[in-house]
Predicted model as a PDB file, atoms N, CA, C, CB and O in Angstrom, pLDDT in the B-factor column:
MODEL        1                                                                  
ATOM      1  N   UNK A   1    -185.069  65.413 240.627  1.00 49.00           N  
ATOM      2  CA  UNK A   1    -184.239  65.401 241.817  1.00 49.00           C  
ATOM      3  C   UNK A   1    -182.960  64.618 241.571  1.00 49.00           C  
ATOM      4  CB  UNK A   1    -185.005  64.810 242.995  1.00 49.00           C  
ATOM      5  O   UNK A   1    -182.027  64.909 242.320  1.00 49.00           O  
ATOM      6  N   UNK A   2    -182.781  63.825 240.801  1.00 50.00           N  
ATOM      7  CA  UNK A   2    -182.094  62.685 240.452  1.00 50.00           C  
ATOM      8  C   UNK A   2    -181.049  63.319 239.992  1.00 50.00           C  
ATOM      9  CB  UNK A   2    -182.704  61.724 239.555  1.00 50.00           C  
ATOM     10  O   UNK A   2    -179.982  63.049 240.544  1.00 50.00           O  
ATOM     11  N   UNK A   3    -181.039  64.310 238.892  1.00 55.00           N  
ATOM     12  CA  UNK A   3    -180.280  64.746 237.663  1.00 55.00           C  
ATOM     13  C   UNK A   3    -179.633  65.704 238.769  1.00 55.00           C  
ATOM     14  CB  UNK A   3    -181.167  65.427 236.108  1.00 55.00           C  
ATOM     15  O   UNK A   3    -178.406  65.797 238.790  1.00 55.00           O  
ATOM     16  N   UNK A   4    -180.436  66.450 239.725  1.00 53.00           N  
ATOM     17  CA  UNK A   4    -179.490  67.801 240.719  1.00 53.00           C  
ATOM     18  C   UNK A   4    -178.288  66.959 241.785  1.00 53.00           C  
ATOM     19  CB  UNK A   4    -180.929  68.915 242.117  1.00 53.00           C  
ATOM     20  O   UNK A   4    -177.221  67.434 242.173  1.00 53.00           O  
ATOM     21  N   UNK A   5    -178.708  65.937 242.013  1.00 53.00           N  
ATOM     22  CA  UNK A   5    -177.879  64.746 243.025  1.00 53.00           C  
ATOM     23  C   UNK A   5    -176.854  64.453 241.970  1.00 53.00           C  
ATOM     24  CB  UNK A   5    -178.866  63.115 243.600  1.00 53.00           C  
ATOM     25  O   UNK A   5    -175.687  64.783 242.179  1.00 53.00           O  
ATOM     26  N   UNK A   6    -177.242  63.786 240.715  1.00 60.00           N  
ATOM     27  CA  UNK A   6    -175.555  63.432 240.000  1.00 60.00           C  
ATOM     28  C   UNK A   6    -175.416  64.467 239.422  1.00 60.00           C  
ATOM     29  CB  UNK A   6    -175.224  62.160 238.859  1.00 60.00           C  
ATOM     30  O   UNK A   6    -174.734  64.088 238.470  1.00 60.00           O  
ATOM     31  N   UNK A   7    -175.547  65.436 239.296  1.00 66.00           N  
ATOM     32  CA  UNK A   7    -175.013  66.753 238.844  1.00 66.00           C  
ATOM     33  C   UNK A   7    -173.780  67.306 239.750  1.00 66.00           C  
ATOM     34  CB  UNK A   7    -176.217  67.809 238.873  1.00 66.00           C  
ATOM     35  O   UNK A   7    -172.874  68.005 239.297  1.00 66.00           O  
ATOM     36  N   UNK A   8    -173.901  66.838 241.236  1.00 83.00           N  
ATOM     37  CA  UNK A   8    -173.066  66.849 242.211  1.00 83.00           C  
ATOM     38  C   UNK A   8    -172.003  66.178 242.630  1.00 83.00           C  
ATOM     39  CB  UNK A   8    -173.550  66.818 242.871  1.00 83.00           C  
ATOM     40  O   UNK A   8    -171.212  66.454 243.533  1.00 83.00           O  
ATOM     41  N   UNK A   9    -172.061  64.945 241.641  1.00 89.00           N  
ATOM     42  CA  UNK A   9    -171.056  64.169 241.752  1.00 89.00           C  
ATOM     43  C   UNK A   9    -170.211  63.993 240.511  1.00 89.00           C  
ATOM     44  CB  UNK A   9    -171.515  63.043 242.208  1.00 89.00           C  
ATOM     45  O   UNK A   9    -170.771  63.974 239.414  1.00 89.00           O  
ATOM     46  N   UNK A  10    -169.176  63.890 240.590  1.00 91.00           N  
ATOM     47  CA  UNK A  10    -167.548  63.390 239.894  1.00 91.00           C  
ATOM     48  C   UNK A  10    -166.795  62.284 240.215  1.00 91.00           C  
ATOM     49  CB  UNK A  10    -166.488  64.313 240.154  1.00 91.00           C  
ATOM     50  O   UNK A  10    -166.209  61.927 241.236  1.00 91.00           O  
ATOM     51  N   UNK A  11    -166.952  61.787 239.036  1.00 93.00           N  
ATOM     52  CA  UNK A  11    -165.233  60.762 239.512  1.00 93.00           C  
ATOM     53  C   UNK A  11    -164.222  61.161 239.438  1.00 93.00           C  
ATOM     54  CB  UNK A  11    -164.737  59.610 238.818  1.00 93.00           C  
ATOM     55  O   UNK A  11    -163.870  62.059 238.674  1.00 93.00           O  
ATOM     56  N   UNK A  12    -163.296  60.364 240.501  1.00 95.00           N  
ATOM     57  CA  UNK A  12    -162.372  61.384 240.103  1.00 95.00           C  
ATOM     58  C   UNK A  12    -161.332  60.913 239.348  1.00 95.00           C  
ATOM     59  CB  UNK A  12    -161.851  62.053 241.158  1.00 95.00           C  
ATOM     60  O   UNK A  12    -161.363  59.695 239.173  1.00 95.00           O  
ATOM     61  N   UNK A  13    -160.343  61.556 238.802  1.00 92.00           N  
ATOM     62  CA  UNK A  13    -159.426  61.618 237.740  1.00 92.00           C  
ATOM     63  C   UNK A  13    -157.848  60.898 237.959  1.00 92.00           C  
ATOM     64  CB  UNK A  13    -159.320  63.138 237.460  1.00 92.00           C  
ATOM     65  O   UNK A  13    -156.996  60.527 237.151  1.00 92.00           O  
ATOM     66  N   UNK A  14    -157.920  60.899 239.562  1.00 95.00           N  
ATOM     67  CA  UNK A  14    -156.815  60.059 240.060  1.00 95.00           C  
ATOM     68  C   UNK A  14    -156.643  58.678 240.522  1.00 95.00           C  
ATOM     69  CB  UNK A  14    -156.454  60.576 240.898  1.00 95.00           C  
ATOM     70  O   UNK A  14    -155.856  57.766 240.266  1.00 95.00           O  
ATOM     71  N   UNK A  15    -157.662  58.843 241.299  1.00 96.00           N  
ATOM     72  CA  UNK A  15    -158.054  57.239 241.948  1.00 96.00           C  
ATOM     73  C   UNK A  15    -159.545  56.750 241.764  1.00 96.00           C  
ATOM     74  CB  UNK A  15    -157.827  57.198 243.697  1.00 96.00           C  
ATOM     75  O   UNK A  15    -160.115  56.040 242.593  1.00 96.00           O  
ATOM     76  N   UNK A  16    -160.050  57.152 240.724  1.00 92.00           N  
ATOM     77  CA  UNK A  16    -161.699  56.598 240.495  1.00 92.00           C  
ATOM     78  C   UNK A  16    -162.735  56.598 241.279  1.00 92.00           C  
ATOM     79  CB  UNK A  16    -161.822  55.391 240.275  1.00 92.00           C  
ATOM     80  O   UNK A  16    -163.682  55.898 240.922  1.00 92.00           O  
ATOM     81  N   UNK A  17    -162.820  57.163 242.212  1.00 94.00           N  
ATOM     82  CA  UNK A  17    -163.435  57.397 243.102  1.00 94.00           C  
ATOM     83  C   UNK A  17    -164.913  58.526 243.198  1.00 94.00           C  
ATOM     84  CB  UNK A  17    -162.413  57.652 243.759  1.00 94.00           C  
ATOM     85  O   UNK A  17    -165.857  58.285 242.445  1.00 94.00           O  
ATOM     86  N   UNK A  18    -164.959  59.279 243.808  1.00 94.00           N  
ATOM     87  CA  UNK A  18    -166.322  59.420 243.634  1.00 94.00           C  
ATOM     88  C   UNK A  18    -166.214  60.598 244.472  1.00 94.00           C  
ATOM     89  CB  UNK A  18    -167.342  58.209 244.027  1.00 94.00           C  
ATOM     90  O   UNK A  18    -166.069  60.562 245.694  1.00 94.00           O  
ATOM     91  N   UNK A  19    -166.329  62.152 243.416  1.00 95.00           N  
ATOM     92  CA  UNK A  19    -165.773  63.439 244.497  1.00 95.00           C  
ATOM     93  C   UNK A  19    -167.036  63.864 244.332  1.00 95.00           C  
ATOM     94  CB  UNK A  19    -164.382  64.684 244.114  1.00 95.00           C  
ATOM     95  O   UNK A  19    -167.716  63.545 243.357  1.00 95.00           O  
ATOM     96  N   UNK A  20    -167.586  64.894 245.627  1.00 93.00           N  
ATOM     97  CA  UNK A  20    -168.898  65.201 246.043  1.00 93.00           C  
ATOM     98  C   UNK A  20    -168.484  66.657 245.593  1.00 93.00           C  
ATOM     99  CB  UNK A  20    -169.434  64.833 247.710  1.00 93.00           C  
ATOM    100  O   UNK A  20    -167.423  67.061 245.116  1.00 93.00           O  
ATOM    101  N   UNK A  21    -169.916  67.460 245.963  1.00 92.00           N  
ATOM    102  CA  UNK A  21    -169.472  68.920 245.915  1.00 92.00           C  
ATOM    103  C   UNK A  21    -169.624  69.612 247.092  1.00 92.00           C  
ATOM    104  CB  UNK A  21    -170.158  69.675 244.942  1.00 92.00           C  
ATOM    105  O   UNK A  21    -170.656  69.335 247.704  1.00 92.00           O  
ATOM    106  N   UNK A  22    -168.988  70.332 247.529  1.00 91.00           N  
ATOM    107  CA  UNK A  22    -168.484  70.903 248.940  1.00 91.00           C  
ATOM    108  C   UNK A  22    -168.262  72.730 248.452  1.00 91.00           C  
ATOM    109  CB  UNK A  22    -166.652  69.913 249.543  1.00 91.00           C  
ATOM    110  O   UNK A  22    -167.972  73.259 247.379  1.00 91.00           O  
ATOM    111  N   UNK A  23    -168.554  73.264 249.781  1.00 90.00           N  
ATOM    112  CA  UNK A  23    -167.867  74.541 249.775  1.00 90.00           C  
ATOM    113  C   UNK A  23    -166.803  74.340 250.461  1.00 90.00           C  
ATOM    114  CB  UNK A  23    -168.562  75.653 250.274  1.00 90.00           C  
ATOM    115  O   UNK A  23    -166.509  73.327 251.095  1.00 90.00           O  
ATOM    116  N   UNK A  24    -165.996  75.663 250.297  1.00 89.00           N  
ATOM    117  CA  UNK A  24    -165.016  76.173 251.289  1.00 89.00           C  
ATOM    118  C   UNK A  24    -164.564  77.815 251.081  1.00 89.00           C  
ATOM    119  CB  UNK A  24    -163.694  75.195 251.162  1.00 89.00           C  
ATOM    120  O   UNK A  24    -164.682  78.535 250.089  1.00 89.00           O  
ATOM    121  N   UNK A  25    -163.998  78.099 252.433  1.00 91.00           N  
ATOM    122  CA  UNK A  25    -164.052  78.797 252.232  1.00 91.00           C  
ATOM    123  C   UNK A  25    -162.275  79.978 252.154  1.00 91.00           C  
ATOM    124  CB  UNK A  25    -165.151  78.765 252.919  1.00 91.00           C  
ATOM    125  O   UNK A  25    -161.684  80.100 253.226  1.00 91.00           O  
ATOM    126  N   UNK A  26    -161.810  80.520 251.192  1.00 86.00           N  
ATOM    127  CA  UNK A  26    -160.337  80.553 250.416  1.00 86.00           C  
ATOM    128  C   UNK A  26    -159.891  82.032 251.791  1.00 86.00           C  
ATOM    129  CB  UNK A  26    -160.437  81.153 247.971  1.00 86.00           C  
ATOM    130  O   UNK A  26    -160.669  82.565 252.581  1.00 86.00           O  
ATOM    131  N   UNK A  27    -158.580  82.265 251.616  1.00 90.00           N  
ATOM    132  CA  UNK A  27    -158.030  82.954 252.834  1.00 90.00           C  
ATOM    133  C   UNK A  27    -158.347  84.821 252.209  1.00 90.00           C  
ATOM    134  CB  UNK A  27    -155.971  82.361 253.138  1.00 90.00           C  
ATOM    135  O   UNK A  27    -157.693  85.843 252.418  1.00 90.00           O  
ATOM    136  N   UNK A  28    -159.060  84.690 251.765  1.00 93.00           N  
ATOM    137  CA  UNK A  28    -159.736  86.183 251.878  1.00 93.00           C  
ATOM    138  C   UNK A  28    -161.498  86.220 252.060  1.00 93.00           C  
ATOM    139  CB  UNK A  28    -159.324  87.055 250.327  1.00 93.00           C  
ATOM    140  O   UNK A  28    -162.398  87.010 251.773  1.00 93.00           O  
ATOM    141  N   UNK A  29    -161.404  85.125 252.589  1.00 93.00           N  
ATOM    142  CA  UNK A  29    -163.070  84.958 253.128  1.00 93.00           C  
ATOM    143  C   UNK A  29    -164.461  84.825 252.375  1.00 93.00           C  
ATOM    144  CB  UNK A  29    -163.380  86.103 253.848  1.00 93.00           C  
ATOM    145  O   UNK A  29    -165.627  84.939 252.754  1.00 93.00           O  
ATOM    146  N   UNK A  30    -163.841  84.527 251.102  1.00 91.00           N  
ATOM    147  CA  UNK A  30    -164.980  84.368 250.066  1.00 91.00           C  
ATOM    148  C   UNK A  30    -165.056  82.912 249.914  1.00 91.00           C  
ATOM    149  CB  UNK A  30    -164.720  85.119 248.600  1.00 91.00           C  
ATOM    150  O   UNK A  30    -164.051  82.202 249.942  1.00 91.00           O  
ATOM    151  N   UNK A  31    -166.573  82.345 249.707  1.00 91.00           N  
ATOM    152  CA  UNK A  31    -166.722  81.499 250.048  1.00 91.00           C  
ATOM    153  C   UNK A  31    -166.902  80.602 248.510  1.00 91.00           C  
ATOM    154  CB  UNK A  31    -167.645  81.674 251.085  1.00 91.00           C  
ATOM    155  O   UNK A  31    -167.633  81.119 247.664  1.00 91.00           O  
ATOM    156  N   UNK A  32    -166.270  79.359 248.208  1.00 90.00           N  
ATOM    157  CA  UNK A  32    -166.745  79.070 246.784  1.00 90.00           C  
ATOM    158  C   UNK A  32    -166.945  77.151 246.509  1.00 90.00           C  
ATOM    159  CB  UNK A  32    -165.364  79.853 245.626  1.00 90.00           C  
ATOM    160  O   UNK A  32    -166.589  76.309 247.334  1.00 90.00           O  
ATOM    161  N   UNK A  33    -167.504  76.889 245.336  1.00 92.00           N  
ATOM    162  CA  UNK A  33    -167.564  75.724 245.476  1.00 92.00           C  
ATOM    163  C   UNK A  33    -166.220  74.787 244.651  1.00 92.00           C  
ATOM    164  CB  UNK A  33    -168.961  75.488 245.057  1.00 92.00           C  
ATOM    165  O   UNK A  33    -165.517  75.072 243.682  1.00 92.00           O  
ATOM    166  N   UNK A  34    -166.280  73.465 245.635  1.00 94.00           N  
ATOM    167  CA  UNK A  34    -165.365  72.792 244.647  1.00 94.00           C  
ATOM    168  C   UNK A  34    -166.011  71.052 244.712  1.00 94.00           C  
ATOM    169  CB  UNK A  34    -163.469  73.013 245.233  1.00 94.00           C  
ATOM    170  O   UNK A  34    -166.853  70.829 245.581  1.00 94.00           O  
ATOM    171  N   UNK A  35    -165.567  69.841 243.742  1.00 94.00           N  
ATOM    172  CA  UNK A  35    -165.430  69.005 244.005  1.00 94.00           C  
ATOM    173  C   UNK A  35    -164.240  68.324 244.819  1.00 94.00           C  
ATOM    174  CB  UNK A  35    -165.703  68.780 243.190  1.00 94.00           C  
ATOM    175  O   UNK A  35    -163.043  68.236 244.546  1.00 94.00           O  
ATOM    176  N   UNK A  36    -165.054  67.823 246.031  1.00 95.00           N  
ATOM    177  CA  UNK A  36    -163.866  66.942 246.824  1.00 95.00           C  
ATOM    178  C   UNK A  36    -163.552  65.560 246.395  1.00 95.00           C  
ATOM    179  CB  UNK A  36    -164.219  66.748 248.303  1.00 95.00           C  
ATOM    180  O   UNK A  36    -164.352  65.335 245.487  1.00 95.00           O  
ATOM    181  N   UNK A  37    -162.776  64.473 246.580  1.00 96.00           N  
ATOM    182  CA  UNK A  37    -162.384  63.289 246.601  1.00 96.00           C  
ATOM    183  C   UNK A  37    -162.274  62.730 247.714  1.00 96.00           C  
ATOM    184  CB  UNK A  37    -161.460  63.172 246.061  1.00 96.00           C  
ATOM    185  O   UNK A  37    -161.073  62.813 247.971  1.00 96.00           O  
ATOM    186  N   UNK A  38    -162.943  62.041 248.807  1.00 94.00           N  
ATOM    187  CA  UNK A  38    -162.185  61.605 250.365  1.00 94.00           C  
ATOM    188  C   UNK A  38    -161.715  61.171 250.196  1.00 94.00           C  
ATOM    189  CB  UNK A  38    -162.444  61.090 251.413  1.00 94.00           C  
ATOM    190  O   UNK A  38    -160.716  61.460 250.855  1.00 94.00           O  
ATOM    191  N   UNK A  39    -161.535  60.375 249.602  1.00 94.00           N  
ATOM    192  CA  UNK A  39    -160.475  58.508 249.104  1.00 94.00           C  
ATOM    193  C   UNK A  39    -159.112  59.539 249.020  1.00 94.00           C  
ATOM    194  CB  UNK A  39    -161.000  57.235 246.746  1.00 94.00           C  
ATOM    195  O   UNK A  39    -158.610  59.595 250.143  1.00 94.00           O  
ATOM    196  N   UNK A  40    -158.224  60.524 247.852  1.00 96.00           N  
ATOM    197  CA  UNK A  40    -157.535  60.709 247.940  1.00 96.00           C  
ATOM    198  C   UNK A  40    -157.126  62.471 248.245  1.00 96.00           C  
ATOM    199  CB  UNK A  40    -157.308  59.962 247.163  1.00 96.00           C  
ATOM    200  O   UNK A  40    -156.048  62.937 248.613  1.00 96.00           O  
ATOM    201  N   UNK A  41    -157.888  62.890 248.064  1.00 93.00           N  
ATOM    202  CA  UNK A  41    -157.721  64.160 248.372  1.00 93.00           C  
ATOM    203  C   UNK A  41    -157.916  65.251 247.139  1.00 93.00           C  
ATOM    204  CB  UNK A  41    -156.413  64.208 248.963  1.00 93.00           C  
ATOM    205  O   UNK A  41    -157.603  66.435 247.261  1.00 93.00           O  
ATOM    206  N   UNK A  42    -158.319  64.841 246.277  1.00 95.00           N  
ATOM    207  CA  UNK A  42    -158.358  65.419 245.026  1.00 95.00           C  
ATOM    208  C   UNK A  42    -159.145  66.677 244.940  1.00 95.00           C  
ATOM    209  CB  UNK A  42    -158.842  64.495 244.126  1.00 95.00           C  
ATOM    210  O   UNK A  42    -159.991  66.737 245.832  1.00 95.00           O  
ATOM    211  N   UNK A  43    -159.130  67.537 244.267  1.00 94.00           N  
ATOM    212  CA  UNK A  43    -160.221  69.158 244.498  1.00 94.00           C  
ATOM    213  C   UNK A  43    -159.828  69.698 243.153  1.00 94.00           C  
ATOM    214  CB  UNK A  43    -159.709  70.587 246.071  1.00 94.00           C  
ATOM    215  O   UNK A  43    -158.868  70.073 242.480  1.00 94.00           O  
ATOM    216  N   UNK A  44    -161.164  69.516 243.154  1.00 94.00           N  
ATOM    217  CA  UNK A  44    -161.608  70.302 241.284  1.00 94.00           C  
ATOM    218  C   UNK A  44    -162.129  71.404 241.524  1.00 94.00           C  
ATOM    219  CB  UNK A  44    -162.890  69.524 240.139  1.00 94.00           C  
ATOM    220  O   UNK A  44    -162.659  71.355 242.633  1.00 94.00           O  
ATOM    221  N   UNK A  45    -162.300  72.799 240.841  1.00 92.00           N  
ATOM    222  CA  UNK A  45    -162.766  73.843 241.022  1.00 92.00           C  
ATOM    223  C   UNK A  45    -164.291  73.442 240.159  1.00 92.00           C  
ATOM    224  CB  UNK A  45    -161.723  75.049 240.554  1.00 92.00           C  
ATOM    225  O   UNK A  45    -164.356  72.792 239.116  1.00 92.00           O  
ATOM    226  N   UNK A  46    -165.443  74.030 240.923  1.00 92.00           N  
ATOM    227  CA  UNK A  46    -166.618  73.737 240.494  1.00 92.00           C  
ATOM    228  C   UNK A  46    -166.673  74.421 239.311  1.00 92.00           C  
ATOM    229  CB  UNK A  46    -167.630  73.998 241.367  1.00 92.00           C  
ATOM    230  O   UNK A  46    -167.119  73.757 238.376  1.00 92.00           O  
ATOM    231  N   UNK A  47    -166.244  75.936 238.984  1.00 92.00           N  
ATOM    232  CA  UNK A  47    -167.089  76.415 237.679  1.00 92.00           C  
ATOM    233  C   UNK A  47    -165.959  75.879 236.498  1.00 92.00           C  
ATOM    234  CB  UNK A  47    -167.444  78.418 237.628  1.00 92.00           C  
ATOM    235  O   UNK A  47    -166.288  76.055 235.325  1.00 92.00           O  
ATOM    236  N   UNK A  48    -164.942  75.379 236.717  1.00 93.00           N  
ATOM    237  CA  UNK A  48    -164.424  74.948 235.926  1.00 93.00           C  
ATOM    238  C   UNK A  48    -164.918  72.862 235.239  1.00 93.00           C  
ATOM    239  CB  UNK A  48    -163.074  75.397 236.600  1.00 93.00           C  
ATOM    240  O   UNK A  48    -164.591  71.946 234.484  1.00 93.00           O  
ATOM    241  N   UNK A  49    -165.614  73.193 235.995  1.00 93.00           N  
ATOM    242  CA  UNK A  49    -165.972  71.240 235.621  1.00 93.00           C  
ATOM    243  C   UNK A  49    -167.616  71.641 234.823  1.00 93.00           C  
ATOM    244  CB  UNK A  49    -166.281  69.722 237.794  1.00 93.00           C  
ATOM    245  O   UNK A  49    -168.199  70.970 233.971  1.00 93.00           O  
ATOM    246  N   UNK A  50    -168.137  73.196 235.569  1.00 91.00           N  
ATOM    247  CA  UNK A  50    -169.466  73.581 234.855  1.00 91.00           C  
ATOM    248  C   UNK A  50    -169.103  73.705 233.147  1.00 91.00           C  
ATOM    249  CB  UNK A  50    -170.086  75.207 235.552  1.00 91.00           C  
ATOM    250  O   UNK A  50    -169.615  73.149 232.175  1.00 91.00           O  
ATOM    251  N   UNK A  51    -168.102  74.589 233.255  1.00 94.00           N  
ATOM    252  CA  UNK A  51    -167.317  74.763 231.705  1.00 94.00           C  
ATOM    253  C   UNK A  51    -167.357  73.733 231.062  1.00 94.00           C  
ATOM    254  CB  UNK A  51    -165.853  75.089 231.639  1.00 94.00           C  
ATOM    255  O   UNK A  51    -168.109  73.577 230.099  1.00 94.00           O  
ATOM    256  N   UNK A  52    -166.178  72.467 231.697  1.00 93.00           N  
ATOM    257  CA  UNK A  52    -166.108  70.839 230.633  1.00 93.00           C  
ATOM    258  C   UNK A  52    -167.577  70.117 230.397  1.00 93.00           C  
ATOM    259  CB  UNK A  52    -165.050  69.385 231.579  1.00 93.00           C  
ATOM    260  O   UNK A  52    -167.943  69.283 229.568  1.00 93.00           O  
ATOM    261  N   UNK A  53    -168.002  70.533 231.064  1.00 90.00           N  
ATOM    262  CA  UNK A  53    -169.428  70.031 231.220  1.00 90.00           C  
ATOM    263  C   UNK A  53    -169.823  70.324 229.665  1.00 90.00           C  
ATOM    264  CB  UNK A  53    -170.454  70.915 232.510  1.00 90.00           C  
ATOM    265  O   UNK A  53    -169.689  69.580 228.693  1.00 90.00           O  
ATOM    266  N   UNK A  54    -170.475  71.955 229.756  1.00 93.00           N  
ATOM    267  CA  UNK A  54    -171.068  72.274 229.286  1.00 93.00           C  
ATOM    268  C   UNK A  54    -170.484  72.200 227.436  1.00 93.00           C  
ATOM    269  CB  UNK A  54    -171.355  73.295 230.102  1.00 93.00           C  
ATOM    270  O   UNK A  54    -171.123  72.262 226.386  1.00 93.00           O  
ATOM    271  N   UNK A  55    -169.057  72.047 227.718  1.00 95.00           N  
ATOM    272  CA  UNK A  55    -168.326  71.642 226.505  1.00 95.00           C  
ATOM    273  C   UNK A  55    -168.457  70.605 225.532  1.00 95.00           C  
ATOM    274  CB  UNK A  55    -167.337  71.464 226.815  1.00 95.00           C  
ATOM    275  O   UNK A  55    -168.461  70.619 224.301  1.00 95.00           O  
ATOM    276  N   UNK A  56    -168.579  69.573 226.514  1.00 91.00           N  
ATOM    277  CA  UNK A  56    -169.047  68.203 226.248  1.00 91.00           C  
ATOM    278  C   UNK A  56    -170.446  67.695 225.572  1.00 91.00           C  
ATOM    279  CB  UNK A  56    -169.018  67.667 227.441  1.00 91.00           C  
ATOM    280  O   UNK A  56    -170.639  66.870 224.679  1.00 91.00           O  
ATOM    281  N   UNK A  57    -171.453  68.589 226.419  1.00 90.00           N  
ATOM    282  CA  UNK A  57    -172.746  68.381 225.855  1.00 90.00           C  
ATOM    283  C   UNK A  57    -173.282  69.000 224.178  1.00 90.00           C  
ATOM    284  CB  UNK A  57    -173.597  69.016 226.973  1.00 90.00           C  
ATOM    285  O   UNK A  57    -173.916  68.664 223.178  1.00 90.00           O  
ATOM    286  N   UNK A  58    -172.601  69.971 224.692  1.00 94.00           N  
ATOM    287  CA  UNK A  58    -172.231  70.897 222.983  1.00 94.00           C  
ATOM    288  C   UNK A  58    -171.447  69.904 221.538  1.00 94.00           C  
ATOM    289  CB  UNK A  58    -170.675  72.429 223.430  1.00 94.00           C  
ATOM    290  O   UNK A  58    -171.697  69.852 220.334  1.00 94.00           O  
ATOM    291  N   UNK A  59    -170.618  69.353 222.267  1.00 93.00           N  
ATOM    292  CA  UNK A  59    -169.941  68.292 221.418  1.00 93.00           C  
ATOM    293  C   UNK A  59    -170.685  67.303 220.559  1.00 93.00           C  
ATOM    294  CB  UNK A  59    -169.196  67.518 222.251  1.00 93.00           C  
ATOM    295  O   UNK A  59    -170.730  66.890 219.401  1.00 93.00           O  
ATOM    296  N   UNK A  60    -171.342  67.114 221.943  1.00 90.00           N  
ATOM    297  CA  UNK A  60    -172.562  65.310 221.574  1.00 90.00           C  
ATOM    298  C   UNK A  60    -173.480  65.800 220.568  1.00 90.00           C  
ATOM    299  CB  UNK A  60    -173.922  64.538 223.222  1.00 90.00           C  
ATOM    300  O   UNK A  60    -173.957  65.162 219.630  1.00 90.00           O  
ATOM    301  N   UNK A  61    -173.712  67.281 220.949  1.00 89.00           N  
ATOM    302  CA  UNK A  61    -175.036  67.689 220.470  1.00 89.00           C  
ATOM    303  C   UNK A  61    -174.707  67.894 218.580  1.00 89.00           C  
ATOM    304  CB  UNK A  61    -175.573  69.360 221.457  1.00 89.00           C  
ATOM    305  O   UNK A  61    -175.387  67.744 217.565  1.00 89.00           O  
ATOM    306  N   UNK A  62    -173.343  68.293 218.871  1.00 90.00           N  
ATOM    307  CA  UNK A  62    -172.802  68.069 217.155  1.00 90.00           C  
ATOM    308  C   UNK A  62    -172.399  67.129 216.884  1.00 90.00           C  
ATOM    309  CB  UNK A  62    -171.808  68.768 216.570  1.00 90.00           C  
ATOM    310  O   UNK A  62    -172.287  66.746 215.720  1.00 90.00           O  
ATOM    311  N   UNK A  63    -172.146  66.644 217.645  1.00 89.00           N  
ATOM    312  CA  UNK A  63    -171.894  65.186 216.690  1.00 89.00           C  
ATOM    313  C   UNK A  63    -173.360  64.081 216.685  1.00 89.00           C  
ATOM    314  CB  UNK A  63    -170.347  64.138 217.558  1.00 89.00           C  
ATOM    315  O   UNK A  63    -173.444  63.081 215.972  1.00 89.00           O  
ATOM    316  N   UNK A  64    -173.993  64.363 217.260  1.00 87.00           N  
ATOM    317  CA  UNK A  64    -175.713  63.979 216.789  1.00 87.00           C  
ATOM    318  C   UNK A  64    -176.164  64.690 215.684  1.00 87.00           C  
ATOM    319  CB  UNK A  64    -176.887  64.361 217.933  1.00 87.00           C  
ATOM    320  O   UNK A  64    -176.982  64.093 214.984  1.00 87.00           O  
ATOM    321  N   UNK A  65    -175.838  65.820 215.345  1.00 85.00           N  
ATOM    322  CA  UNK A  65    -176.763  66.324 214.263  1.00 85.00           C  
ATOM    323  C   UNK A  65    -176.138  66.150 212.732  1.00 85.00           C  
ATOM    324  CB  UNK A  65    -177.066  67.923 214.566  1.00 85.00           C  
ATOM    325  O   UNK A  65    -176.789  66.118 211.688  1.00 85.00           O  
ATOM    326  N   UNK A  66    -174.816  66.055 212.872  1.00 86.00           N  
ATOM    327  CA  UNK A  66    -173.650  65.108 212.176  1.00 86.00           C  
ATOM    328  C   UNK A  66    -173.848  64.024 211.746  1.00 86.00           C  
ATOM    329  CB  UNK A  66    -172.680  64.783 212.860  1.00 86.00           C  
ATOM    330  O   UNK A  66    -173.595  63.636 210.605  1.00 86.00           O  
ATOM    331  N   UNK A  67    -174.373  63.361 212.714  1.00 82.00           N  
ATOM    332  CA  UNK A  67    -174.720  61.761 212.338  1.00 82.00           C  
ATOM    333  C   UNK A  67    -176.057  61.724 211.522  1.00 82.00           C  
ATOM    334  CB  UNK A  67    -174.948  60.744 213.806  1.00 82.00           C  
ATOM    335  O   UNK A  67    -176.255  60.766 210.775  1.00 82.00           O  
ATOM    336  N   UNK A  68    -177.194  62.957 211.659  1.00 73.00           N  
ATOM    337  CA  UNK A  68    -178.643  63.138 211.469  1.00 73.00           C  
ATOM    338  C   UNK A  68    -178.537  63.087 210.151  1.00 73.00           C  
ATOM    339  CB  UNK A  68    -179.379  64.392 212.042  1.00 73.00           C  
ATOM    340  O   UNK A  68    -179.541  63.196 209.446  1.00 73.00           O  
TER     341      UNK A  68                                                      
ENDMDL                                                                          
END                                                                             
């Protein structure tokens, strides 16, 4: 349960803060996810942070077997 809760959260990139994940919904009525910021207003597109994500872990994962 732990890992799906911070899976949902971001800091954010401007003011350090702490962006949740939210829908909304864009002016042709499709509905999609993003990370918000309240503190400053900041909005990350969700499948794009799934991408860095998934970039990142790929990274570690070579540079662990690198180090092996």
């Amino acid at each position: 349960k732990h890992e799906i809760w911070i899976g949902q959260l971001l800091p954010c990139d401007i003011c350090g803060g702490e962006m949740g994940l939210g829908s909304f919904t864009n002016c042709f009525g499709q509905t999609a996810e993003r990370f918000e910021c309240p503190d400053c207003g900041n909005v990350r597109d969700f499948e794009l942070v799934r991408v860095e994500r998934r970039i990142r872990r790929e990274s570690r994962k070579t540079a662990e077997k690198a180090a092996d």
